[in-house]
C-alpha positions in Angstrom: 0.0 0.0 0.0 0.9 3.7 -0.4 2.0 5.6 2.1 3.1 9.2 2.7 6.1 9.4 5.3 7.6 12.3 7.0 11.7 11.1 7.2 12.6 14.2 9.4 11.2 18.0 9.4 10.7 19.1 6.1 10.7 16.3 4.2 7.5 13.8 3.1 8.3 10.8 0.4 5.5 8.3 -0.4 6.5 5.1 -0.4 4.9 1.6 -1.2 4.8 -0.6 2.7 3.5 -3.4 3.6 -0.4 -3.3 4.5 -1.0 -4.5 8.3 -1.7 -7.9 9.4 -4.8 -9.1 11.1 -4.0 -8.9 15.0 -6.0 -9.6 18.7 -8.0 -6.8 19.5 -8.0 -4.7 16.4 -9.0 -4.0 13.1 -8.0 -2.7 9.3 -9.5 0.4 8.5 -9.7 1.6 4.7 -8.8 5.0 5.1 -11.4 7.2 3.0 -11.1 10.9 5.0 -8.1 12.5 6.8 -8.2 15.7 8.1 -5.0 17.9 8.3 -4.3 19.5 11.9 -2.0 22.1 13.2 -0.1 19.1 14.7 0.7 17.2 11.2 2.0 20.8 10.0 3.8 21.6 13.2 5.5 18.0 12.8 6.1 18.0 9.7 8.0 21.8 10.1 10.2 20.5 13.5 7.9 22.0 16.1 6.0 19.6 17.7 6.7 18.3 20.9 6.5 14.4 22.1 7.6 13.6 18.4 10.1 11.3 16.6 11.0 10.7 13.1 10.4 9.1 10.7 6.8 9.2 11.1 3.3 8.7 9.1 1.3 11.6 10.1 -2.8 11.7 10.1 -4.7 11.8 13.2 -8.2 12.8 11.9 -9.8 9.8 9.6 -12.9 8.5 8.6 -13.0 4.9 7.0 -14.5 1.7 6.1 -13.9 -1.7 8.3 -12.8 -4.0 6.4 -14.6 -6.9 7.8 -17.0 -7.7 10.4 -16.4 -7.4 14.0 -18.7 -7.3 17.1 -21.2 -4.3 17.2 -19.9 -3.3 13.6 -20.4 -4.7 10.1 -18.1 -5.2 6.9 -18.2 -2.1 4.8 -19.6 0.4 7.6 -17.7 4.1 7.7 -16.2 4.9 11.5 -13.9 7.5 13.0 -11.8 6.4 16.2 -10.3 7.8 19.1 -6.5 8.6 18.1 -5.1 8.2 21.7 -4.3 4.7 22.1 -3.8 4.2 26.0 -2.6 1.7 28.7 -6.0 1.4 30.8 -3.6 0.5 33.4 -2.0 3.8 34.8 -3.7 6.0 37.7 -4.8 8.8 35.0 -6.7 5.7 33.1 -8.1 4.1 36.0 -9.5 7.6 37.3 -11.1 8.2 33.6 -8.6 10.1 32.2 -7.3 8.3 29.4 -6.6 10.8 27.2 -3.6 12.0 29.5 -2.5 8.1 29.9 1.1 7.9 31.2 1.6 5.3 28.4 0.1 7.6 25.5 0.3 6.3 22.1 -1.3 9.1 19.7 -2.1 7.8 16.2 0.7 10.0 13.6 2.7 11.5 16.9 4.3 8.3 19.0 2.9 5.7 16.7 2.0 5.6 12.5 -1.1 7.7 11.4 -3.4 7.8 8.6 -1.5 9.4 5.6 -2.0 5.6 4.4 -4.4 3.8 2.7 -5.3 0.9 4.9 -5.0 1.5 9.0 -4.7 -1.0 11.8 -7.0 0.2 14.9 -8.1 -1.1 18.6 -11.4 -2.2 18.5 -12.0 -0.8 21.3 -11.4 2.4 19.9 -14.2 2.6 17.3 -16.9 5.5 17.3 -19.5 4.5 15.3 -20.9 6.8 12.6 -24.3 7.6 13.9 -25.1 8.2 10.0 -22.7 10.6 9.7 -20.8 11.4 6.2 -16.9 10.8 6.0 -16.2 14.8 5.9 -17.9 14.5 9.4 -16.6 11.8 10.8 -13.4 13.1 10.0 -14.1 16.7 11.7 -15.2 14.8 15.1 -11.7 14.3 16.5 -10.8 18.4 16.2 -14.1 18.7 17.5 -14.1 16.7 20.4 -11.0 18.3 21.9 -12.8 21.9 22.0 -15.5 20.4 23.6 -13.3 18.7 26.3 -11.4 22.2 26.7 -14.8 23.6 27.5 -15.7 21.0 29.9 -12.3 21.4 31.5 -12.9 24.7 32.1 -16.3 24.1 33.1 -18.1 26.8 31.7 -21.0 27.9 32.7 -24.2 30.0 31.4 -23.5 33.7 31.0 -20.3 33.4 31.5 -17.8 35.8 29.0 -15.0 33.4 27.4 -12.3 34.7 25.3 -11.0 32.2 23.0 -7.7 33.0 21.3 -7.0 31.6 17.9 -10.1 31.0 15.3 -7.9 28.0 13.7 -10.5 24.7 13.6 -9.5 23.8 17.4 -10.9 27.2 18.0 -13.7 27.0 16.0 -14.7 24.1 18.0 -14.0 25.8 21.4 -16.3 29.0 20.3 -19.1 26.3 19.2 -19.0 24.2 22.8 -18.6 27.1 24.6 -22.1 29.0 22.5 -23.7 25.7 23.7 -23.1 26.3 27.5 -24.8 29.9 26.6 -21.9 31.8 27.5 -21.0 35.0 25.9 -18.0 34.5 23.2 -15.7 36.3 21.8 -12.8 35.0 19.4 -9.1 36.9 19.4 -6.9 36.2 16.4 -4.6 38.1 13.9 -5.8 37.2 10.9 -8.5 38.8 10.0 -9.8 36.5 7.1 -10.6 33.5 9.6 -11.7 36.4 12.2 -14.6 36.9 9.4 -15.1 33.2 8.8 -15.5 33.1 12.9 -18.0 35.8 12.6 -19.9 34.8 9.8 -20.2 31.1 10.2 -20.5 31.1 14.0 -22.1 34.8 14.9 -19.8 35.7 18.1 -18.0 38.6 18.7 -14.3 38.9 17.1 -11.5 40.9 17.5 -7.8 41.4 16.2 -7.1 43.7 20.1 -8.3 42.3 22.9 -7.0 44.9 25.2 -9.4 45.9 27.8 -11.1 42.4 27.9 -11.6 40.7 31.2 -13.1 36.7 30.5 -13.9 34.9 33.4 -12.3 32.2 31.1 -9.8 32.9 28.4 -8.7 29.8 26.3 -5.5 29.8 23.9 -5.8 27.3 20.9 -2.9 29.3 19.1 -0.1 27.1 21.0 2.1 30.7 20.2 4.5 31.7 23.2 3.5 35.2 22.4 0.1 34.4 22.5 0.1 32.1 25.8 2.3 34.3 27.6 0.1 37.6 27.0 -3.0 35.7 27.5 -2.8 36.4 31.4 -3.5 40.1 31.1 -7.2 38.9 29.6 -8.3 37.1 32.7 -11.3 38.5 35.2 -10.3 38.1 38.8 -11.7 34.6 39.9 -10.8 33.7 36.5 -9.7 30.3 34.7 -7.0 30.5 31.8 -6.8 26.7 30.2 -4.4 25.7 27.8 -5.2 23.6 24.7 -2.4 24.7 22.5 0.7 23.6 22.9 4.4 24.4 21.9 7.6 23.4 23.3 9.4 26.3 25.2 9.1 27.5 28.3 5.9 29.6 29.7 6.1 33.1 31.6 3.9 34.5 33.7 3.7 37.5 36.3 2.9 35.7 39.3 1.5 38.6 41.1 -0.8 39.2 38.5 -1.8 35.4 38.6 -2.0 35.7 42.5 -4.2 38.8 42.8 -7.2 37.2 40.4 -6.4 33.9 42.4 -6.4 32.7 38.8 -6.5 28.8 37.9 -3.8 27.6 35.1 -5.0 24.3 33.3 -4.0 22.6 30.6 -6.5 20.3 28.4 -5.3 17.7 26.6 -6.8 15.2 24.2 -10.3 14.6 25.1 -12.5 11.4 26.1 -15.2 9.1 24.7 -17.7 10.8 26.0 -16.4 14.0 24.3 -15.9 12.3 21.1 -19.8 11.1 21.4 -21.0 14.8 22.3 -19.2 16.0 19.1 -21.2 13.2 17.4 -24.3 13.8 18.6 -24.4 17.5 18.0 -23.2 16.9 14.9 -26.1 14.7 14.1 -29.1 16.6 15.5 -27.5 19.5 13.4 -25.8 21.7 16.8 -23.0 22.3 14.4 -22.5 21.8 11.1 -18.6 21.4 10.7 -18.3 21.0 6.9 -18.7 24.7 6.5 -14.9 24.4 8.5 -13.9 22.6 4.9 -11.8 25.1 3.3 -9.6 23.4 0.4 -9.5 19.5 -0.4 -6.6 17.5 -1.8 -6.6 13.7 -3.1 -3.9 11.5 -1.4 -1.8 12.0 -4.3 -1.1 15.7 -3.8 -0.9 15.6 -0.2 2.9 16.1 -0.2 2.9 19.1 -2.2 0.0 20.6 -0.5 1.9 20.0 2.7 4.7 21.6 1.3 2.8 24.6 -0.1 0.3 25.0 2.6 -2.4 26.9 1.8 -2.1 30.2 4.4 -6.0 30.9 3.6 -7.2 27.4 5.1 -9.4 26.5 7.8 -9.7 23.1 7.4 -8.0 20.5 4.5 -9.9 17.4 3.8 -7.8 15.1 2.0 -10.2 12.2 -0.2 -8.5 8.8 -1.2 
């Protein structure tokens, strides 16, 4: 089978491997649907953290099983949950798998989706709840905006300041509408700013100064960004993390002290986020195909990825 590798930052080859094996406890997935994250490009560019090369990127799929298993025909369209854990270690015993000490994350610690055929655990199949492949695709982006809103546990009327309108953004302005708290989105480009606006009708802005949130969220994973996103914060406030980058963070600890501010990061997200995302989703809550900016087949995958298009919100690739 084909496959599109990424030897070492900067560089993508595809190459003809071997298709996987039958083994205990999971199944082959026909890879119909990837979607491209900030973490494929920040790999594939040198900055992502907990990353190794070479590497086959592609954490956001949709496919077809490729025979029958428990629960699931032959032929049926899935997503799954890309964050293959232990079920062992306290944060998995406690529910937390998707910060499992063990973490394997489909195209970070382990081979991704940029492939045409895709060994999965069975146990971590969502099934498709009649949604299309775009969607199914979309849920995984999705799912970790809605767990960085139920980190932060917000709550009706609340103001939250979201920074970054990139798709994990999107997703954290849509969960957050849902908890009917007032939003507003903070990024510099003013092109997915209007997309923001127009496609999810909250407030935007390019200058936050003079906001106070009771909970500001950065999706940018920019040092700038994080370490500037204090300043935002009401007193009594809650400033949660769901971007991430690899240096070190700075903050003004009196600043943190007199709002008696709470720090969190949110990483991942659940099954029961994944089957929120799917059920809004299905009874229409969002409609995340209107994130679908450009689409590429597999075959022009590497050049896209090497002439990313600055203009996109989401890329779809087909097969």
């Amino acid at each position: 089978m084909r496959a599109l590798i990424c030897s070492a930052p900067g560089f993508l080859e595809y190459q003809e491997t071997e298709a996987p094996e039958m083994k205990k406890d999971h199944v082959i997935i026909r890879i119909r649907r990837t979607g491209i994250c900030g973490t494929d490009f920040h790999a594939f560019k040198g900055n992502q953290p907990y990353f190794s090369y070479p590497r086959i990127l592609g954490h956001e799929l949709a496919g077809e099983l490729t025979e029958d298993i428990a629960g699931f025909a032959k032929g049926e369209m899935v997503t799954f949950i890309p964050y293959f854990h232990c079920g062992q270690c306290n944060a998995c015993l406690r529910g937390k798998t998707n910060c499992c000490v063990q973490m394997k994350v489909c195209g970070v610690h382990v081979d991704g989706g940029m492939v045409e055929y895709l060994s999965v655990p069975i146990a971590s199949l969502i099934k498709s709840n009649g949604l299309s492949a775009d969607e199914l695709a979309l849920v995984e982006p999705l799912a970790i905006g809605a767990h960085g809103i139920r980190r932060a546990d917000v709550q009706p009327g609340e103001s939250v300041l979201v920074m970054g309108a990139g798709p994990i953004g999107l997703g954290l302005v849509a969960f957050a509408k849902m908890r009917g708290a007032t939003v507003t989105a903070f990024d510099l480009n003013k092109e997915r700013l209007a997309f923001c606006a127009e496609n999810l009708g909250v407030t935007v802005t390019s200058d936050p100064q003079g906001i106070a949130a009771d909970v500001v969220i950065d999706a940018t994973g920019n040092l700038a960004a994080i370490n500037s996103g204090l300043q935002y914060l009401a007193h009594g406030g809650s400033y949660v993390l769901v971007g991430l980058q690899k240096e070190i963070l700075s903050f003004s600890h009196p600043e943190l002290h007199k709002r008696e501010g709470t720090i969190m990061s949110s990483r991942n997200a659940t099954r029961e986020d994944f089957e929120q995302v799917t059920r809004a989703i299905k009874n229409k809550t969002i409609n995340p195909v209107r994130f679908i900016t450009h689409r590429v087949h597999f075959s022009e995958l590497k050049t896209l990825m090497e002439n990313f298009p600055s203009d996109s919100i989401k890329v779809m690739v087909d097969y």
